[in-house]
C-alpha positions as CSV (number, residue, x, y, z in Angstrom):
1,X,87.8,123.2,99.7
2,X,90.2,121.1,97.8
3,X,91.1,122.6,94.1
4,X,92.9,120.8,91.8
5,X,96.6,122.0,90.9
6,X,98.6,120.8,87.7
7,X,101.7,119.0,88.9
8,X,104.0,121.6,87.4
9,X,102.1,123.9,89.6
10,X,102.3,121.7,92.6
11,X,106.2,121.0,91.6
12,X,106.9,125.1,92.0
13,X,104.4,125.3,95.2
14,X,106.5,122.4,97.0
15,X,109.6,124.4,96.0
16,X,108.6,127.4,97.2
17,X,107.1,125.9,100.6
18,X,110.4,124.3,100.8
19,X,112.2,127.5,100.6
20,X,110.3,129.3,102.9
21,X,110.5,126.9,105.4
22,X,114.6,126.9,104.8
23,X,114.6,131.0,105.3
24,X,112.3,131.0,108.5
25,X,114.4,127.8,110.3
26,X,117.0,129.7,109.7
27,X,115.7,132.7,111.3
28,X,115.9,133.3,115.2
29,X,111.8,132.8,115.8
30,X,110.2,131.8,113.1
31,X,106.5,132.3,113.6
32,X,105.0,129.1,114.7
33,X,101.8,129.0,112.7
34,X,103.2,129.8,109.5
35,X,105.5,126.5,110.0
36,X,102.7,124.4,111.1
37,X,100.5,125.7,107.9
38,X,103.4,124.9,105.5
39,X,103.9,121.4,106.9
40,X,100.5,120.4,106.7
41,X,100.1,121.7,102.6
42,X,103.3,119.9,102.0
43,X,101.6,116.6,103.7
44,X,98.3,117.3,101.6
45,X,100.2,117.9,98.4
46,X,101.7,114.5,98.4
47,X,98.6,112.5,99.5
48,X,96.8,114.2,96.7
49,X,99.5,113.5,94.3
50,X,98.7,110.1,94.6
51,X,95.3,109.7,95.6
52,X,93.3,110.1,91.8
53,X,95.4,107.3,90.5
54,X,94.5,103.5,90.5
55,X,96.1,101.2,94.2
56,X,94.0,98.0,93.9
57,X,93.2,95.9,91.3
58,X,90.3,93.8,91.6
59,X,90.5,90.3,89.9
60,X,87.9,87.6,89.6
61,X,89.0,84.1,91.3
62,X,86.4,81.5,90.7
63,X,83.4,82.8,93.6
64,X,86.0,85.5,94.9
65,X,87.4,88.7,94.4
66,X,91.0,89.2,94.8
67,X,93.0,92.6,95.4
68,X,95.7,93.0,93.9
69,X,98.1,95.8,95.0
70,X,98.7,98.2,92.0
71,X,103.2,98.1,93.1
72,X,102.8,94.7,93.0
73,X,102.2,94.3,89.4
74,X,105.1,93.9,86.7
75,X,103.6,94.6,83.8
76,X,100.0,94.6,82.1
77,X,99.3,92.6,78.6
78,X,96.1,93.1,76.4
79,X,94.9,89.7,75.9
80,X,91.7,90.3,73.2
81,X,89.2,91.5,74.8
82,X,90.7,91.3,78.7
83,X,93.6,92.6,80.3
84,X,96.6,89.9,81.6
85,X,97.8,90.9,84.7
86,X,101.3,89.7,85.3
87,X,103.3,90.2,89.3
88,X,105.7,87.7,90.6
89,X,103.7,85.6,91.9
90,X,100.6,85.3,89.7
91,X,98.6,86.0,86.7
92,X,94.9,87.1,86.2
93,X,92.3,88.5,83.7
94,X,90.8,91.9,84.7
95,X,87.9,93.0,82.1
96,X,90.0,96.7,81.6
97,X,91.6,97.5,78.3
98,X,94.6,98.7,78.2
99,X,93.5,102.1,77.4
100,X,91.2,102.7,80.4
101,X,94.3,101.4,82.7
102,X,96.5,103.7,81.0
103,X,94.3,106.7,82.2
104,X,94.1,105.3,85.6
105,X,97.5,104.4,86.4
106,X,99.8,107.0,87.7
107,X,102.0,108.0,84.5
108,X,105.5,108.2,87.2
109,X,105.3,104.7,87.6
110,X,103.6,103.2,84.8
111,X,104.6,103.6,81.3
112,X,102.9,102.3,77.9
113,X,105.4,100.7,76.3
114,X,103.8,99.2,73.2
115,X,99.7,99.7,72.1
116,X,99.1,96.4,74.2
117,X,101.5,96.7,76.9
118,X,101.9,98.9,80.2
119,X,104.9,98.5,82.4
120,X,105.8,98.8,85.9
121,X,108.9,101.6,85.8
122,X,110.4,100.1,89.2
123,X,110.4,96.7,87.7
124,X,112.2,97.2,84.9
125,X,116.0,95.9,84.6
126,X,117.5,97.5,81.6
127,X,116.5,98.9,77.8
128,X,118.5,97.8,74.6
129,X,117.3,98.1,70.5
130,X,116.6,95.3,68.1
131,X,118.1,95.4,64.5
132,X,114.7,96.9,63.6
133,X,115.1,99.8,66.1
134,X,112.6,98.8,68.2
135,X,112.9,98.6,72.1
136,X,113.5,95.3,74.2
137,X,112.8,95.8,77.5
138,X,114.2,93.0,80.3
139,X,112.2,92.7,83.5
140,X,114.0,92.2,86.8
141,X,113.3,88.8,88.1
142,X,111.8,87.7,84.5
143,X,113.3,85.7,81.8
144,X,111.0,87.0,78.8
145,X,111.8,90.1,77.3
146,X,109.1,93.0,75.8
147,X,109.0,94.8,73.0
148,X,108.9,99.1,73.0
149,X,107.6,100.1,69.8
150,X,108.8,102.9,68.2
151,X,106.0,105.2,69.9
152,X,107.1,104.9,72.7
153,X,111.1,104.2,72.7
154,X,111.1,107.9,73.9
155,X,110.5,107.1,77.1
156,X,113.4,105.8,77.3
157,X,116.1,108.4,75.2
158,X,116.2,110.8,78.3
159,X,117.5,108.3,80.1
């Protein structure tokens, strides 16, 4: 049976598995079922950490559909009615607002950084203000800069 764990609970459970694990290594024989049964929750925690969150995107590319992996992406731009989808390499249309990506994403490495815009953490280079105290946000490897609205600037305080 798999039941679903908050991450805070997961967070102390991983501590605590991690602990044990210290205290019967250190021991002379630590039991050898209790070790294997630790190392295989630890290895089911972090695939279920990740598995509920989006890893493809699918675009449409004339008769074909393209896959686009999720680490791939820089940043995501609302574009009307579509979603831009912008990597290195490429940009695309998807038919997601911004809203529905922002509950599918996982919330470690993508951050909303404006109503219309979601970012890639990994991808981004540094964080300064305007004059107007909003956020600009440089991407590495990009020469445009994105705006943080006030909303969200808090992201990037505890930083």
């Amino acid at each position: 049976m798999d039941y679903l764990v908050k991450p805070v609970t997961k967070k102390r459970l991983a501590q605590t598995i991690h602990r044990l694990k210290k205290q019967l290594q250190s021991s002379l024989e630590p039991p050898a079922d209790v070790v294997k049964m630790m190392t295989q929750v630890l290895a089911n925690l972090q695939i279920n950490a990740s598995a509920g969150y989006l890893q493809w995107i699918k675009t449409q590319h004339k008769e074909n559909v393209r896959l686009i992996p999720v680490e791939e992406v820089d940043y995501f731009q609302a574009e009307d009615k579509y979603t831009l989808v912008i990597t290195a390499k490429e940009e695309a249309l998807i038919k997601k607002s911004i809203k529905e990506l922002s509950r599918e994403l996982d919330p470690h490495k993508f951050w909303q950084i404006h109503r219309g815009t979601i970012v890639n953490v990994s991808r981004i280079e540094t964080v300064g203000r305007s004059l107007t105290g909003r956020g600009i946000l440089k991407l590495k490897n990009r020469l445009n800069a994105l705006t943080v609205s006030r909303q969200y600037i808090h992201l990037f305080k505890q930083m």
